[in-house]
C-alpha positions in Angstrom: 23.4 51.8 4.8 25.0 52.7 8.0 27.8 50.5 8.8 27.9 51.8 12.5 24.1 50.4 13.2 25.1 47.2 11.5 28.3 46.5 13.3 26.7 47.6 16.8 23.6 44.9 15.7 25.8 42.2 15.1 27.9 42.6 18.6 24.5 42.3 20.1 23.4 39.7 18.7 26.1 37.7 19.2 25.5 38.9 23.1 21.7 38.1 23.1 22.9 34.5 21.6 25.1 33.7 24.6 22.3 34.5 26.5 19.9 32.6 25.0 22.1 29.6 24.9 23.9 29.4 28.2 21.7 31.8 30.8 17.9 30.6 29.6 18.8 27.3 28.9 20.7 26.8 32.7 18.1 28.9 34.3 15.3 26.5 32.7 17.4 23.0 33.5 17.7 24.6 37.2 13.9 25.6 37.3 12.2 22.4 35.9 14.6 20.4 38.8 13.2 22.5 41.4 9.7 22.5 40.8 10.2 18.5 40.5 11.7 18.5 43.6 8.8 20.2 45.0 6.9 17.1 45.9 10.1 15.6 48.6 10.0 19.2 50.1 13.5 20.5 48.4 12.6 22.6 45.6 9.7 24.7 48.1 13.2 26.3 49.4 15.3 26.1 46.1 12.3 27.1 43.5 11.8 30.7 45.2 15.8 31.3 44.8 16.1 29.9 41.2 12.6 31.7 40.1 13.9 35.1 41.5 17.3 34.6 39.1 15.0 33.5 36.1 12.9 36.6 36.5 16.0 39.1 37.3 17.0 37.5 33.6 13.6 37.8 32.1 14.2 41.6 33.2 17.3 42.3 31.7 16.1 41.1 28.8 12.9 43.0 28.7 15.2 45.6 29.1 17.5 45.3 26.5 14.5 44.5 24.1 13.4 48.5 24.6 16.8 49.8 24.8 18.3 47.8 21.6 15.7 47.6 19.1 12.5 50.0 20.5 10.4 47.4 21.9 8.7 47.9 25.6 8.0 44.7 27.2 6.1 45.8 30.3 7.1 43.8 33.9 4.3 41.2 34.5 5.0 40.1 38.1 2.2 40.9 40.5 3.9 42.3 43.9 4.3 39.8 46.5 1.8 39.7 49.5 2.9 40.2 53.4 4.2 36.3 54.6 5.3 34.9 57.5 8.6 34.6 58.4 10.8 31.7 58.9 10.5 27.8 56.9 6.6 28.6 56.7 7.1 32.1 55.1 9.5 30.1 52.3 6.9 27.4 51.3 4.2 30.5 51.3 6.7 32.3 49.0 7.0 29.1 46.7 3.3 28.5 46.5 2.6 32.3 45.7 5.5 32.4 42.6 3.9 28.7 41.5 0.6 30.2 40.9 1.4 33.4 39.3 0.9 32.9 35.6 4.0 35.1 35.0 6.3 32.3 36.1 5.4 29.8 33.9 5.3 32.1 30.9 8.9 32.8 31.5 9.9 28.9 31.9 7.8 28.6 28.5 10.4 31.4 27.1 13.6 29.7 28.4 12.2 26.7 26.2 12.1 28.7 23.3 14.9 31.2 23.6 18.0 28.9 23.5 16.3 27.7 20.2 15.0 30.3 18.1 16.7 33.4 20.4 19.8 32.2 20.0 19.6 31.1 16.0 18.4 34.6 15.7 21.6 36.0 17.7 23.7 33.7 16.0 22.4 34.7 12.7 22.7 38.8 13.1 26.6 37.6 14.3 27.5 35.1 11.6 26.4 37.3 8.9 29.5 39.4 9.8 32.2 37.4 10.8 31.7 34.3 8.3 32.0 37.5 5.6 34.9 38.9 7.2 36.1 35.2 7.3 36.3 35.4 3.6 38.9 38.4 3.7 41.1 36.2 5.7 40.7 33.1 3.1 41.8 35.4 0.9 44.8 36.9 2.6 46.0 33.2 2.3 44.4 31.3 4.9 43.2 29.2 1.9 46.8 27.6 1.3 46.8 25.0 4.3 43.1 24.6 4.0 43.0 23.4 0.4 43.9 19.8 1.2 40.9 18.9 3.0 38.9 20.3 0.3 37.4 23.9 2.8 34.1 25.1 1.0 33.4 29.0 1.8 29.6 28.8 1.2 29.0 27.0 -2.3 32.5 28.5 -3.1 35.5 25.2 -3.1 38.4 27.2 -1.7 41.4 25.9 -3.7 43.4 28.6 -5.4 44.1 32.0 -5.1 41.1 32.6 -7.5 38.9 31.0 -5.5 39.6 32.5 -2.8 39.1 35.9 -4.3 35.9 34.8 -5.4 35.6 34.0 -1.6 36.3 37.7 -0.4 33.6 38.9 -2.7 31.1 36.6 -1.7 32.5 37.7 1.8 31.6 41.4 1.0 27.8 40.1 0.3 27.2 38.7 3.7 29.0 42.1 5.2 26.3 44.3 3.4 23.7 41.7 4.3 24.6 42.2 7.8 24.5 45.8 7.6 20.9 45.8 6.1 19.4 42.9 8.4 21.1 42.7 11.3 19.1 45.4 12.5 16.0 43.8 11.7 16.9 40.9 13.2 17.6 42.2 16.3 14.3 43.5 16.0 12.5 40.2 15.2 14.6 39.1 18.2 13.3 41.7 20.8 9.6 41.0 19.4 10.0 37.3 20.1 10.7 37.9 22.9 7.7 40.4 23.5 5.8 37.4 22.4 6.6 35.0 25.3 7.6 38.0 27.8 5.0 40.4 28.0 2.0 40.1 30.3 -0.9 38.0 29.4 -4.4 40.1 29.0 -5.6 39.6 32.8 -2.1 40.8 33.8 -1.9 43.5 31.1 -5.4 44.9 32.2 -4.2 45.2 36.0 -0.9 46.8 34.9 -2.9 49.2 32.6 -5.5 49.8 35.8 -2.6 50.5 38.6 -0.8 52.7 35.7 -3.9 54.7 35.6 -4.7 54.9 38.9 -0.6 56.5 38.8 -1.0 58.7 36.1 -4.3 60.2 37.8 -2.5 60.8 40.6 0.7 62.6 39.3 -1.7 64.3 36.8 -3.9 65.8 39.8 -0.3 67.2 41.4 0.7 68.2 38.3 -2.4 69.9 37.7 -2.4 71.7 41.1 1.2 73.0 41.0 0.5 74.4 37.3 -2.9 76.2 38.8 -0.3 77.2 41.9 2.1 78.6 39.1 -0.7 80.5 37.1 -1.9 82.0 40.3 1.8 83.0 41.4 2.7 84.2 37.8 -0.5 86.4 37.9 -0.4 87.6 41.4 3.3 88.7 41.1 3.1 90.0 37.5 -0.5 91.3 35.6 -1.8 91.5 38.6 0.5 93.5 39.9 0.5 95.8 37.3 -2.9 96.2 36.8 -3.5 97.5 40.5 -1.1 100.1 39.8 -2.6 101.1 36.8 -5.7 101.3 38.9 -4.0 103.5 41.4 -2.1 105.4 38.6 -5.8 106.2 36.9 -7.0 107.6 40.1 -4.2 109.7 40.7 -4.4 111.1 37.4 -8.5 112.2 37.5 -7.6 114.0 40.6 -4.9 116.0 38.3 -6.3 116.5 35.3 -7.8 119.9 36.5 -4.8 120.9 38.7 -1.7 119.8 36.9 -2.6 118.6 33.5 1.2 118.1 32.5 1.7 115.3 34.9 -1.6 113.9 34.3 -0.5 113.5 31.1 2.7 111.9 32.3 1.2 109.3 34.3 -1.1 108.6 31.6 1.9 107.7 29.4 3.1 105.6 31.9 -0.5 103.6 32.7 -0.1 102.8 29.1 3.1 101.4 28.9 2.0 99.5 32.0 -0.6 98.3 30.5 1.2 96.8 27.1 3.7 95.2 29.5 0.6 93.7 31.6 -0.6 92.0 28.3 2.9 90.8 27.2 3.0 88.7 30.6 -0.1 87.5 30.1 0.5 86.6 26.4 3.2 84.6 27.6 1.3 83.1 30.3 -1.3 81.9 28.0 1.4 81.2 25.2 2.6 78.6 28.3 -0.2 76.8 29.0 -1.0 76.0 24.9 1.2 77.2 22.2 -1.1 79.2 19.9 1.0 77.7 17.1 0.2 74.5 18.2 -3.7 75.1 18.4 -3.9 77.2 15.2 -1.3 74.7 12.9 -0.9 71.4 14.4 1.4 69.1 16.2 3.9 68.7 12.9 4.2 72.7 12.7 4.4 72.9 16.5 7.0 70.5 16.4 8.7 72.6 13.3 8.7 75.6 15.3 10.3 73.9 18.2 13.2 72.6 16.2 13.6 76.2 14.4 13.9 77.6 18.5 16.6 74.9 19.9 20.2 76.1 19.9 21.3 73.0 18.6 20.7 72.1 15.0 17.9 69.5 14.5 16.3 68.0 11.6 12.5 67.2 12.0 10.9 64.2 9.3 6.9 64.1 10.0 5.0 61.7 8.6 1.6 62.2 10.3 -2.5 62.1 9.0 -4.6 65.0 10.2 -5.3 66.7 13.5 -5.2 64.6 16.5 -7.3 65.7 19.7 -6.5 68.4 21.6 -4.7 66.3 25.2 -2.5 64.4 22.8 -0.9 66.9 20.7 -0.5 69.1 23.9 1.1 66.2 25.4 2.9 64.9 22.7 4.6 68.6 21.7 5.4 69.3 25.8 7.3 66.1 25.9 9.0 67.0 22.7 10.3 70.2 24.0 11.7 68.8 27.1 13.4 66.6 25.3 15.0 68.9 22.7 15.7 71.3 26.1 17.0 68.5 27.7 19.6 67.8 25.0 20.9 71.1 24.9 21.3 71.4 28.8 23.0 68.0 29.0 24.0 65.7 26.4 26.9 68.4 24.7 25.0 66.5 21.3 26.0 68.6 17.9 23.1 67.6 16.2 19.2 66.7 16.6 16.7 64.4 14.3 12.9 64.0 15.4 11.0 61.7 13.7 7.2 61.3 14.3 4.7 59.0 12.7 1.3 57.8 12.8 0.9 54.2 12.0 -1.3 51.6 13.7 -3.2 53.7 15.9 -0.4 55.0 17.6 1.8 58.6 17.7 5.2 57.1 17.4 8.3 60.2 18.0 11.5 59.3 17.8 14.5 62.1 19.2 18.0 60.9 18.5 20.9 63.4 19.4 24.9 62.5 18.8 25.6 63.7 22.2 27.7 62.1 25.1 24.8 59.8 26.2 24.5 58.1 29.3 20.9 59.2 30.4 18.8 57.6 33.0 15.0 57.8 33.8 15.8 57.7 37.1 18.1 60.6 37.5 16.2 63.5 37.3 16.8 65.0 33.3 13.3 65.4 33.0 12.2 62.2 30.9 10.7 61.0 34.3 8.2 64.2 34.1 7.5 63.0 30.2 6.9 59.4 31.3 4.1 60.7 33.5 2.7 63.1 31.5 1.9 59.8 28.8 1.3 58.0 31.3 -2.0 59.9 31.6 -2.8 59.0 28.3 -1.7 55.5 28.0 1.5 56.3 26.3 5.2 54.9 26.8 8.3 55.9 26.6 11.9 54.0 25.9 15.3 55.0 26.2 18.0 53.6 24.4 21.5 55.8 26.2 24.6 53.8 26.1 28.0 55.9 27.4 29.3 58.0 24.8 25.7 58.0 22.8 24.0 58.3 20.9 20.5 58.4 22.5 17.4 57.8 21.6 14.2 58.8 23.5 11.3 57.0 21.8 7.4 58.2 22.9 4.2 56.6 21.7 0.7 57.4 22.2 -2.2 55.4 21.6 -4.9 58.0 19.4 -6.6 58.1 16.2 -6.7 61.3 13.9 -9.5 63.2 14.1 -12.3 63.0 11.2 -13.9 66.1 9.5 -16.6 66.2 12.2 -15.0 66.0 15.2 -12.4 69.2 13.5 -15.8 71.3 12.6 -16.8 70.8 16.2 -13.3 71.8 18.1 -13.2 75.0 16.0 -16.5 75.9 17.1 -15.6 75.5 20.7 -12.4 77.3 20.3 -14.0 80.0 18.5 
């Protein structure tokens, strides 16, 4: 059981239940007295203000639901078309939020979050303090409480005994709290998924501008890597083919005349020649990993952990051999990570974890480094999210300061059957 996990749950929870409670359940008071107010003319100016707090809360929880318990809740807002300016642009604003199923899925969530968010907050909180509460009954908190008859639990607190009895029922609800509070903050963050996430119209669009994204960065990706092949080629095989072309020449023009130096320069061509297939052994070895084609994504992965200069553990739990564009994708975005940890996070240790469940490639890298990683700030997870975006995938982050950090990728695929194996080896071979 790890304490640490359980501890950090229970803070959270306790956060996610003031939220639930005072934030949802103002926001929804506010929004259902705007949108009455709509009919005298008010709430066309106050709805747009209070819908744009409700959805900046709807975010942050979206947010924390990926970065606390490993569940993406994509943004379901569609963007907001040109409007005029002035009193007419506001009541064009109000009429564009009213209609956009998005809002009223999140007024339908602030009904349900201060109930069942916040009993689930409460409940991944309470398990911890009411058993530490026990430790204090029996440190002799008990003594001024035994005259109005305090229970702890089903436990009558009215002695020293009983109070003892009260610690050790205390120390149940600490272990429970570090075995479920987890969990629940899990259940929490898929409730929330629930009521959050976009409905399937919405979810289609996302997918379809996501796409229509991941096409694009994958056609500039795929232009600078043929721009890279061409410049790796040009400047090294290349190279040294062309003078083991002139090299050759120079030698049957001096195989009669000075047959020493011939020889010479033959030695040379050679050695030219091995180097010239070391780059492009490398080159190839770039573009896909021979141990990746010839063993699989697990083995790939194995390989990658046995390279990084900082110690990593690897647990695969995976079924077969997935198709070719996944694992490629999957094991790239695996080594940027693990490179990315030892350029940046000063981390001490590694774990990869990579399952397939459900139709989905699920790897998890964890590292105990300094933490404090951002999408958006260049470390090279933005280049991963758009290399899954291509194939449907995700990617969370969970990076508080002073770590740890988890990167989390999935990818939607299906391991391959017997056929499909028989009929990629052929092509490869």
């Amino acid at each position: 059981m790890n304490i640490q996990a359980g501890l950090v749950a229970a803070a959270r929870g306790l956060g996610l239940a003031l939220l639930s409670m005072v934030v949802s359940l103002v926001l929804f008071c506010l929004s259902v007295v705007s949108i009455a107010l709509v009919i005298v003319g008010i709430g066309a100016l106050t709805t747009p203000l209070v819908t744009d707090a409700a959805r900046a809360h709807a975010t942050l929880r979206r947010r924390l639901a990926a970065e606390w318990a490993g569940v993406p809740i994509p943004v379901p807002y569609r963007p907001l078309p040109a409007l005029d300016t002035g009193l007419v642009g506001r009541i064009q604003r109000c009429r564009w939020l009213l209609k956009d199923p998005a809002t009223w899925r999140d007024l339908l969530w602030m009904i349900v979050d201060p109930v069942a968010g916040f009993l689930l907050g409460i409940l991944a909180a309470g398990l911890f303090v009411y058993g530490a509460w026990g430790f204090v009954l029996a440190a002799g908190v008990w003594r001024p409480m035994r005259d109005v008859g305090y229970w702890y639990a089903f436990i009558p607190v009215d002695s020293q005994l009983t109070a003892l009895l009260a610690a050790a029922l205390g120390v149940g609800f600490l272990a429970a709290g570090v075995r479920f509070d987890p969990a629940i903050i899990r259940t929490h963050a898929r409730l929330t998924h629930a009521f959050l996430a976009p409905h399937h119209e919405r979810a289609l669009e996302l997918r379809v501008e996501r796409l229509e994204e991941s096409r694009a960065d994958a056609v500039d990706v795929s232009a600078a890597e043929l721009r890279r092949i061409e410049r790796d080629l040009h400047d090294g095989a290349q190279a040294r083919l062309v003078a083991m072309g002139m090299s050759l020449g120079t030698i049957e023009h001096l195989l009669r005349s000075d047959p020493e130096k011939a020889a010479a320069l033959l030695a040379e061509a050679r050695k030219s020649s091995a180097e010239a297939l070391d780059e492009l052994r490398r080159l190839v070895r770039g573009i896909h990993p021979p141990v990746l084609a010839e063993r699989g994504l697990g083995d790939a992965v194995r390989a990658l952990a046995l390279r990084s200069p900082v110690r990593t553990e690897v647990a695969i739990e995976t079924t077969g051999r997935m198709a070719a564009p996944v694992e490629a994708a999957a094991y790239f975005a695996v080594s940027e990570m693990l490179t990315n940890v030892a350029k940046h996070a000063d981390a001490q240790r590694i774990w990869v974890d990579m399952r397939h469940q459900d139709g989905m490639l699920r790897i998890t890298v964890t590292d105990d480094g300094r933490g404090g990683a951002d999408v958006s700030r260049g470390t090279g997870l933005a280049g991963i999210e758009r290399r899954l975006g291509t194939f449907d995938g995700v990617l969370a982050l969970s990076s508080p300061p002073g770590g740890p950090t988890t990167v989390t990728i999935e990818l939607p695929c299906e391991p391959l059957t017997p056929q499909d194996l028989a009929v990629r080896e052929a092509r490869q071979s």
